[in-house]
Backbone as CSV, one residue per row, in Angstrom:
resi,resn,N_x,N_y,N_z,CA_x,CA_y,CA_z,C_x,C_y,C_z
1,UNK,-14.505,-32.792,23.005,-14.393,-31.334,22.882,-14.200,-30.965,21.417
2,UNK,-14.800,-30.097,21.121,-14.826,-29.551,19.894,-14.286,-28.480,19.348
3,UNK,-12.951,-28.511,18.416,-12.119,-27.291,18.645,-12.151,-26.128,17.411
4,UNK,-12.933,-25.223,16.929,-13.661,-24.384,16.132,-12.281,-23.296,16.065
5,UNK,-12.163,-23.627,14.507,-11.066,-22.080,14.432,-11.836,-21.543,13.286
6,UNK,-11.314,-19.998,13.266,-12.110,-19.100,12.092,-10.986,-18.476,11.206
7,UNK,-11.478,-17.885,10.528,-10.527,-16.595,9.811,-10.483,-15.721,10.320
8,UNK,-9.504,-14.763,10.437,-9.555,-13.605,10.553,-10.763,-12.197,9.863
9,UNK,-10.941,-11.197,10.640,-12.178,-11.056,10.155,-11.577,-9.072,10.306
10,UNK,-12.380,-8.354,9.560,-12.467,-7.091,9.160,-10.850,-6.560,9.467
11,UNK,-10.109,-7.060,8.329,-8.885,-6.917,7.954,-9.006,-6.063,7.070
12,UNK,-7.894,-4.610,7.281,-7.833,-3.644,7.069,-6.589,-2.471,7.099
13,UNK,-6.073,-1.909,6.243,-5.438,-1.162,6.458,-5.673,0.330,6.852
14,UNK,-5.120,0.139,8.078,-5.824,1.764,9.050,-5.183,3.215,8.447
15,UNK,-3.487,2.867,8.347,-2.278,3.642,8.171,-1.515,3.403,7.880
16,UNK,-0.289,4.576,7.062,0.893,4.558,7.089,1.852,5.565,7.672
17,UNK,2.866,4.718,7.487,3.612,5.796,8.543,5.181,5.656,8.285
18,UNK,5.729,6.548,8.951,7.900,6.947,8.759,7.616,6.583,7.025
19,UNK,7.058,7.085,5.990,7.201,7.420,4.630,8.257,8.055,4.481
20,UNK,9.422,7.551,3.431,10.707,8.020,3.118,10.386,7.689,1.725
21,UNK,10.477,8.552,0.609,10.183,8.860,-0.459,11.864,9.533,-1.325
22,UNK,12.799,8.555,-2.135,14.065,8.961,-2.424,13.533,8.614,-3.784
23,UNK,14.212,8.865,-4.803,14.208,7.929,-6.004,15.012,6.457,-6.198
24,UNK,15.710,6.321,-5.433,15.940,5.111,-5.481,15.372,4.336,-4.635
25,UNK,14.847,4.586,-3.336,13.891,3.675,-2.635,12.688,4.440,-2.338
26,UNK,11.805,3.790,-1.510,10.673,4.144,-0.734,10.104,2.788,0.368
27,UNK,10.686,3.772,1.983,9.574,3.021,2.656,8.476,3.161,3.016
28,UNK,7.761,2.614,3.551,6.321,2.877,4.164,6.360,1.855,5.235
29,UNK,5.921,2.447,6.587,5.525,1.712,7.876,3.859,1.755,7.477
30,UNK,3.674,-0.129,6.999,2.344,-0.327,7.368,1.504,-0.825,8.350
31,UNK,0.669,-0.092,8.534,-0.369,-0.852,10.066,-1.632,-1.220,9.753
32,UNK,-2.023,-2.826,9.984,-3.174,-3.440,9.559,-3.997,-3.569,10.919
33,UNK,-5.392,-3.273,10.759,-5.887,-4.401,11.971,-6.926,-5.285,11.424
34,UNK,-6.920,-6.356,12.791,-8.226,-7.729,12.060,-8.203,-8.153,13.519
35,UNK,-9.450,-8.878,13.274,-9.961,-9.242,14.527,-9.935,-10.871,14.551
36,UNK,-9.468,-11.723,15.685,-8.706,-12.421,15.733,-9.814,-13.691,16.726
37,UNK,-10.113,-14.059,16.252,-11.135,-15.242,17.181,-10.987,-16.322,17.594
38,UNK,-9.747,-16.520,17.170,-8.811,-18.042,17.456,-8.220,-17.574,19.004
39,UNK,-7.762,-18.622,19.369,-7.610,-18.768,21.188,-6.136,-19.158,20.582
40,UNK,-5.390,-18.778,18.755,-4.111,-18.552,18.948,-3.422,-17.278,18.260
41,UNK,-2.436,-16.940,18.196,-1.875,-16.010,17.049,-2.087,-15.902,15.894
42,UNK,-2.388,-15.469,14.895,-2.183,-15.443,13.451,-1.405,-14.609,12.366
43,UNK,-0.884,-15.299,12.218,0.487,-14.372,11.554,0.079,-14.432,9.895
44,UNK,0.587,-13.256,9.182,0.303,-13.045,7.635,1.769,-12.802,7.362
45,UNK,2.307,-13.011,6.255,3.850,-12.692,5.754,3.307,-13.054,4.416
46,UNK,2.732,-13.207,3.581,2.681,-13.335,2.323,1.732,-12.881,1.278
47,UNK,1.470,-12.190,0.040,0.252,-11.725,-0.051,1.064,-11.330,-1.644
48,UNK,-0.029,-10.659,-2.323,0.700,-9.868,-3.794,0.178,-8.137,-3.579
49,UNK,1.156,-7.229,-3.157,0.812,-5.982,-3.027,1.266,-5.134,-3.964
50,UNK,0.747,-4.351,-4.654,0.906,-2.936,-5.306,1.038,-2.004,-4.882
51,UNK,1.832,-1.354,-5.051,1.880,0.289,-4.943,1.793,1.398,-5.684
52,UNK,0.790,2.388,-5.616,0.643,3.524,-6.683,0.868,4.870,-6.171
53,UNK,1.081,5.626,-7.439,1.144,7.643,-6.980,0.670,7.985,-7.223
54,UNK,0.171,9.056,-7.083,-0.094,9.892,-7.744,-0.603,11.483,-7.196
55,UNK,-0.307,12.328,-8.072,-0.647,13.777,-7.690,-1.291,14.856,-8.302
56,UNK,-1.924,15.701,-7.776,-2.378,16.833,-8.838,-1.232,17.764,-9.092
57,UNK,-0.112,17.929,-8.512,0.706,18.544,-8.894,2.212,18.308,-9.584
58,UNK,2.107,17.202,-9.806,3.264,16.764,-10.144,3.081,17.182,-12.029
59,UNK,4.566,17.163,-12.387,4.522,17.487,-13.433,4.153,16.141,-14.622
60,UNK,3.571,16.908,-15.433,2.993,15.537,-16.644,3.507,15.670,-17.746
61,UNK,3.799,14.529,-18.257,4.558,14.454,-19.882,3.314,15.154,-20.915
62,UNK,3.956,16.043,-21.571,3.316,16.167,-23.003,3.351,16.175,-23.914
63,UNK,4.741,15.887,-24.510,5.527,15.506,-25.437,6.836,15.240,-25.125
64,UNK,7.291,14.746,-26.551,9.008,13.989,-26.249,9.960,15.395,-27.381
65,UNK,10.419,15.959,-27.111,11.433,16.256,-27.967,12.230,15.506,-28.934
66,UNK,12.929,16.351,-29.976,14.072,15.787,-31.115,14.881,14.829,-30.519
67,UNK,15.174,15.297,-29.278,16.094,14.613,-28.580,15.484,13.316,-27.661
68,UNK,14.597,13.331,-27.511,13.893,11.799,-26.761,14.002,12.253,-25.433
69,UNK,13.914,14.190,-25.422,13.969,14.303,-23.612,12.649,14.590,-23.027
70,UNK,12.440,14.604,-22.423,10.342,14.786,-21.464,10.076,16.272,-21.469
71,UNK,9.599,16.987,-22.082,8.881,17.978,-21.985,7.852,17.936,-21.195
72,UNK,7.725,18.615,-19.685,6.660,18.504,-18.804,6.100,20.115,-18.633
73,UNK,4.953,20.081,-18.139,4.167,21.135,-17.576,3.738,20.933,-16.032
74,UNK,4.173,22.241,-15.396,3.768,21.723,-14.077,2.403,22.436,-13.601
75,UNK,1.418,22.057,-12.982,0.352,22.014,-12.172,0.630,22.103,-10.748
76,UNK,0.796,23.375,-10.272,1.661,23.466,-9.277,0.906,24.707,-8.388
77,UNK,-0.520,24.905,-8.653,-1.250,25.943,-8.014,-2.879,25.455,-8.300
78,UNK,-3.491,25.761,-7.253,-4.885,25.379,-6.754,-5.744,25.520,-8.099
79,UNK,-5.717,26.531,-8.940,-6.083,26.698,-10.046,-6.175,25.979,-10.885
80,UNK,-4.660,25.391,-11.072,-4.229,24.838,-12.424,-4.183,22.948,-12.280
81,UNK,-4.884,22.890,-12.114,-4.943,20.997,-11.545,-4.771,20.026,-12.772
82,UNK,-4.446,19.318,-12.667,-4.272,18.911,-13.845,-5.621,17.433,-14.132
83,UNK,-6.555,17.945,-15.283,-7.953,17.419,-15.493,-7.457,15.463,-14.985
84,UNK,-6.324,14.774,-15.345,-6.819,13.536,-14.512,-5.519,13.544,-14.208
85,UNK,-5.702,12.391,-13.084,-4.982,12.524,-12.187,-4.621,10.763,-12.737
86,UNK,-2.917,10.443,-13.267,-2.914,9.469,-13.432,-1.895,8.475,-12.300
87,UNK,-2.492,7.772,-11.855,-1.531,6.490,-10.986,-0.623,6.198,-11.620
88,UNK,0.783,6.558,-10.868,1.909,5.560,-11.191,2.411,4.264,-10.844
89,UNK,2.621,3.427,-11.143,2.815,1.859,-10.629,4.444,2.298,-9.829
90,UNK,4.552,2.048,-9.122,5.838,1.688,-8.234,6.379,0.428,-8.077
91,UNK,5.468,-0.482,-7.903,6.216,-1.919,-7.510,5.193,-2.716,-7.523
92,UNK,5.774,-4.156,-6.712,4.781,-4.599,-6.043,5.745,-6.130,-5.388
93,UNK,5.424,-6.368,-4.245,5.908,-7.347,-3.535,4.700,-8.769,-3.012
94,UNK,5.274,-9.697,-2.840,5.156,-11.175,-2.416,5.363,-11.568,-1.217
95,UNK,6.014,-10.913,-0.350,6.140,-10.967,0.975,6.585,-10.089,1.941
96,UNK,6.241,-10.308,3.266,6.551,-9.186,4.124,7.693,-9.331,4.898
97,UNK,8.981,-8.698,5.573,10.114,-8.925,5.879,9.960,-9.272,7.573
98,UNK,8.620,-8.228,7.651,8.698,-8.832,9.021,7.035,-8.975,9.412
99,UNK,6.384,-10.224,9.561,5.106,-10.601,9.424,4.003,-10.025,9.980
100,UNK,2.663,-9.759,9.612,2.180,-9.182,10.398,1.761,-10.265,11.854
101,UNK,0.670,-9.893,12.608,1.312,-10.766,13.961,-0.470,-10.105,14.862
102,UNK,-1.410,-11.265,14.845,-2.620,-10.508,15.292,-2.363,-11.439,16.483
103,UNK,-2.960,-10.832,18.091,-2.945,-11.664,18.803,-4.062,-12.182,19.015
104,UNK,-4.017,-13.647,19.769,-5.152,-14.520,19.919,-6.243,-14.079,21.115
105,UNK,-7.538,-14.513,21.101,-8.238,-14.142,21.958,-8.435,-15.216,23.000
106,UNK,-8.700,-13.998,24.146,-8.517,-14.834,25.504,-9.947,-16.013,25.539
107,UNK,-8.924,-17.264,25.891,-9.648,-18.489,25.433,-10.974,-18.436,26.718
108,UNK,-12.309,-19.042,26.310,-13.683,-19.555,26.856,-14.173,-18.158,26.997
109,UNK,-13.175,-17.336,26.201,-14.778,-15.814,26.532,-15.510,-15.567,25.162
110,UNK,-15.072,-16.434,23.829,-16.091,-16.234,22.687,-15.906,-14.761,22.487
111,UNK,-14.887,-14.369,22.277,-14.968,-13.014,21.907,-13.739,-12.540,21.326
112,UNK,-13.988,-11.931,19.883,-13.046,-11.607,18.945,-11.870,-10.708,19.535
113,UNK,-10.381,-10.680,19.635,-9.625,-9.995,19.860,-9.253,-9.156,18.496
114,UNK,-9.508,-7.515,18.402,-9.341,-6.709,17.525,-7.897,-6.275,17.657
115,UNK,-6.736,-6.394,17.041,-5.299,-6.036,17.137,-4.524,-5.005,16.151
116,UNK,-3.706,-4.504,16.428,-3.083,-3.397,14.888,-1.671,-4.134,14.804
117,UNK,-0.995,-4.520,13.694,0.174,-4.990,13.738,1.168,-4.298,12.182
118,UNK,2.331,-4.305,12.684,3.043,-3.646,11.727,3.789,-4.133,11.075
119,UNK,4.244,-3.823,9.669,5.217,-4.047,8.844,5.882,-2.966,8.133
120,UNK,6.991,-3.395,7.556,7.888,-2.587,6.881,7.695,-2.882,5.215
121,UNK,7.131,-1.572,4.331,7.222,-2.326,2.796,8.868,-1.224,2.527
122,UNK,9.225,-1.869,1.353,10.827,-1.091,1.037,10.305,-1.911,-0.813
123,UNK,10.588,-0.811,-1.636,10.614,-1.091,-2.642,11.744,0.162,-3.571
124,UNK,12.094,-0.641,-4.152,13.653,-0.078,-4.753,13.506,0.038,-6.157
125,UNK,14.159,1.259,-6.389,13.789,1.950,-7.363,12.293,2.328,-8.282
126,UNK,11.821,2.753,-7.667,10.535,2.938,-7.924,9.962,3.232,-9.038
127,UNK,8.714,2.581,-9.925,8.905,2.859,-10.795,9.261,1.863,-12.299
128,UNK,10.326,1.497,-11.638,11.246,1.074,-12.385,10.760,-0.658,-12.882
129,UNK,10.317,-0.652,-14.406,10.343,-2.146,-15.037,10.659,-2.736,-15.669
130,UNK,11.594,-3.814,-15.405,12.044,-4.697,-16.903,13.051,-3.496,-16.908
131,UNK,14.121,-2.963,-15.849,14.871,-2.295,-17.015,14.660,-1.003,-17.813
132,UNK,13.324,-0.606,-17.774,13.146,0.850,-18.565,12.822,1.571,-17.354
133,UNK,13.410,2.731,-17.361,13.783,3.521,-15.993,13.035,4.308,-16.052
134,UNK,11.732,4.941,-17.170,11.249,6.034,-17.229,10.220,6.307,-16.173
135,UNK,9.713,5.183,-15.692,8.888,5.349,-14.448,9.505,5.590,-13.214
136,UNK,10.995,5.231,-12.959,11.314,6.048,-11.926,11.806,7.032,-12.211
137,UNK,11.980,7.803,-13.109,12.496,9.125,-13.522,11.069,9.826,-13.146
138,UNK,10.058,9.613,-13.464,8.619,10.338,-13.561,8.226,10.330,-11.738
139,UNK,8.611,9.262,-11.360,8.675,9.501,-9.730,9.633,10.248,-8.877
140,UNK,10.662,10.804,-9.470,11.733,11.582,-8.753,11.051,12.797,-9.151
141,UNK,10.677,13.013,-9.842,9.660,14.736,-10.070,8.395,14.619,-9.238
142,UNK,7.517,13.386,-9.009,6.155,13.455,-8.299,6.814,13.427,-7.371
143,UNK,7.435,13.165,-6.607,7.878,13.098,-5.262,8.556,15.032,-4.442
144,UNK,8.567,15.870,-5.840,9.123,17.113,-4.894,7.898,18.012,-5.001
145,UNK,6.548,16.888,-4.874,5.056,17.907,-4.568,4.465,16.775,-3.373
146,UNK,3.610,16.996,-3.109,2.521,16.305,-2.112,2.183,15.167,-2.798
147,UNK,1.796,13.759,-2.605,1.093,13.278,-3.435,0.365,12.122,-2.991
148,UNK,-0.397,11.390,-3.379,-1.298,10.173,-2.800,-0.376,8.558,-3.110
149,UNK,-0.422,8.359,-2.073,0.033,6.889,-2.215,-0.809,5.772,-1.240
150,UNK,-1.131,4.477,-2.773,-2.023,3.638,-2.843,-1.616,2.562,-2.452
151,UNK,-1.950,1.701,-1.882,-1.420,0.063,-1.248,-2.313,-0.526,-1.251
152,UNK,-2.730,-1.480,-2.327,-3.464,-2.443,-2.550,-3.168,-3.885,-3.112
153,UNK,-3.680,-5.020,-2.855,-3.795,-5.773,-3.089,-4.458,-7.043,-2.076
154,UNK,-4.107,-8.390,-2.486,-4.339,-9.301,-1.619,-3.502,-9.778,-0.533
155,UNK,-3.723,-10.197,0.431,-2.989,-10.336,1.882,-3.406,-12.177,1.560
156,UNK,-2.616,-12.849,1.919,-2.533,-14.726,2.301,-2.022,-14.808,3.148
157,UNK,-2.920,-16.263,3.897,-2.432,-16.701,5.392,-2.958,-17.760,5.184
158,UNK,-2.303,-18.623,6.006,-3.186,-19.904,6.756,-3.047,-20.060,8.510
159,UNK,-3.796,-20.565,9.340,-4.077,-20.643,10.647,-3.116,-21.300,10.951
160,UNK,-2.905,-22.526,10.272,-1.674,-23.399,10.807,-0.881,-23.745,9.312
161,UNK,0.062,-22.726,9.357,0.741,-22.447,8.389,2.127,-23.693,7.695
162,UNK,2.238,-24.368,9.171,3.199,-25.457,9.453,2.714,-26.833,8.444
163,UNK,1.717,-26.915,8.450,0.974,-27.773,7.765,0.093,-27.799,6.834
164,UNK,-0.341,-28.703,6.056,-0.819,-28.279,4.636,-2.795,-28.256,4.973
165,UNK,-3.262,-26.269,5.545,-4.576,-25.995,5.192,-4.834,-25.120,4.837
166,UNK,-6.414,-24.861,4.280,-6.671,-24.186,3.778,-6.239,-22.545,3.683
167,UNK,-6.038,-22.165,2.594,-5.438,-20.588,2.283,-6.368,-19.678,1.972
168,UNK,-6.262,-18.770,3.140,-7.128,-17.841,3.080,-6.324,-16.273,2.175
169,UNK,-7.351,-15.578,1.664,-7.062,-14.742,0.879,-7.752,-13.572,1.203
170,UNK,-7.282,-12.098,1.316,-8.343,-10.932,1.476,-7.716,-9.499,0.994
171,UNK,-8.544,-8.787,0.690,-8.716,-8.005,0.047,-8.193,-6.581,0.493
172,UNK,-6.850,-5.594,0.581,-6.890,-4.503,1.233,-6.794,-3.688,0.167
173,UNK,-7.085,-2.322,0.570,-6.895,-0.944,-0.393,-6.383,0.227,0.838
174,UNK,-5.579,1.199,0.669,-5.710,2.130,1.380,-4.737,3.712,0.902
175,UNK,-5.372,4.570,0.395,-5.040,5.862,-0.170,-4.786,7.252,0.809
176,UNK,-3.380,7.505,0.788,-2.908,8.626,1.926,-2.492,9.349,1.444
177,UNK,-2.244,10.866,1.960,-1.589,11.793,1.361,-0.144,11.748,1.920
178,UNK,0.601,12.296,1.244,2.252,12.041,1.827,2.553,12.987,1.815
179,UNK,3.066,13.978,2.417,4.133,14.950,2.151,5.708,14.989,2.398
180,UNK,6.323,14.885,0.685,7.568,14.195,0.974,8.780,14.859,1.431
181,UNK,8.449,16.684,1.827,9.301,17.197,2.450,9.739,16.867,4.122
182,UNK,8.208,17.021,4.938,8.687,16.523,6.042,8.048,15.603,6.454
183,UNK,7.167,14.130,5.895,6.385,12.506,6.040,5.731,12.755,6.256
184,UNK,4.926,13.859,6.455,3.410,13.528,7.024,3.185,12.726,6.264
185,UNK,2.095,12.318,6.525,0.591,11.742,5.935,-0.361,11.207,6.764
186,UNK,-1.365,12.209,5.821,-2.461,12.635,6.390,-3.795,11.770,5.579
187,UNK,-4.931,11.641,6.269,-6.046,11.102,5.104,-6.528,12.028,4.240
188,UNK,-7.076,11.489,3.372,-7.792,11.788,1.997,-9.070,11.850,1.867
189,UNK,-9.905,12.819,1.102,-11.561,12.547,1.145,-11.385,11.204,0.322
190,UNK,-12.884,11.040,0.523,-13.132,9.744,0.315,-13.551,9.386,-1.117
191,UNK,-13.776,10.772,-1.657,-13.956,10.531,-3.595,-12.954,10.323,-3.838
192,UNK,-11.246,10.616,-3.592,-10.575,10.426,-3.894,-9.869,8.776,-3.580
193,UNK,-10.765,8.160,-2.768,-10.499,6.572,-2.480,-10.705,5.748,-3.845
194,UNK,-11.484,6.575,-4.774,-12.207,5.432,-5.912,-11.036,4.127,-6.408
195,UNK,-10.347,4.407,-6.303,-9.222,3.136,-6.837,-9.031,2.421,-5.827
196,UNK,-9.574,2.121,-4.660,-10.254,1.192,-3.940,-11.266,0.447,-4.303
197,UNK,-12.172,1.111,-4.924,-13.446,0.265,-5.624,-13.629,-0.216,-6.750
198,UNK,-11.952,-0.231,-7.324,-12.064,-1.230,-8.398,-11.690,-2.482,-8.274
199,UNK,-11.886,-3.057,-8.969,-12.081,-5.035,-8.891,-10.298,-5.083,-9.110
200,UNK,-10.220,-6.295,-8.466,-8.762,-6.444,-8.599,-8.999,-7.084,-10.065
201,UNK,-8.159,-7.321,-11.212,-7.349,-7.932,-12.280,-7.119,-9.195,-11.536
């Protein structure tokens, strides 16, 4: 008998969800799906993910004062948009706290089981690198408008994780609107996905 395992296949991030947006933290409930062709489970817990902001309304630096304090302008009406729209880095994590979890497909029917599974990202103090705080200071102001938040990077797994094989690697992106008064989030047109279609670094 001949026992054929695959990768996981059209792995994807669908949604997010319960978005809590503070300046000192931010969660996000993420939900992936992939389609699962193994006759077992496949679990992901490890990967290198990024997180970005960004908004048309949030206020933007335009100079520093005598004093080294942020002089901002706000963009805060349909009119007044502000010409680019720059991503803020938030974080980025190495593993997931609680794994994702695809189930296996029912064995001798040759047929991919498609699954959605969830995780929790939590990243603290946002923003914030090496110690210089100015990026989470610049996120406690984007956060009291609407704004887009980005989750990208690579996802890692192996099939039989217990033992030493091959490591698979793949590719997610996914751009939502948040609203950090009461969590929505909602999708985004799709010109506004473009930082999906850049090459990872």
């Amino acid at each position: 008998m001949i026992f054929i395992v695959s990768p996981l296949r059209s792995v994807e991030i669908i949604s997010f969800g319960n978005v809590l947006s503070t300046q000192k933290q931010l969660f996000v409930d993420l939900f992936v799906q992939a389609s699962n062709s193994n006759g077992f489970s496949v679990q992901i817990s490890h990967g290198v993910i990024s997180l970005f902001a960004a908004s048309h309304y949030v206020p933007v630096m335009n100079t520093i004062n005598k004093s080294q304090e942020y002089i901002f302008s706000d963009y805060n009406t349909s009119s007044d948009v502000a010409p680019h729209v720059k991503q803020e880095y938030l974080g980025t994590f190495n593993s997931l706290e609680t794994p994702l979890l695809f189930e296996a497909s029912p064995l001798f029917y040759f047929k991919s089981k498609s699954s959605v599974s969830k995780s929790q990202i939590q990243i603290k103090n946002p923003g914030e690198t090496k110690g210089d705080m100015s990026g989470n200071e610049r996120w406690s102001l984007l956060i009291r408008y609407p704004y887009e938040l980005t989750i990208r990077g690579i996802l890692r797994y192996q099939l039989f994780p217990f033992i030493h094989t091959k490591l698979y690697s793949v590719r997610i992106c996914k751009v939502m609107q948040v609203d950090p008064v009461n969590g929505m989030v909602t999708e985004v047109p799709s010109e506004e996905n473009s930082i999906c279609d850049e090459t990872e670094e």
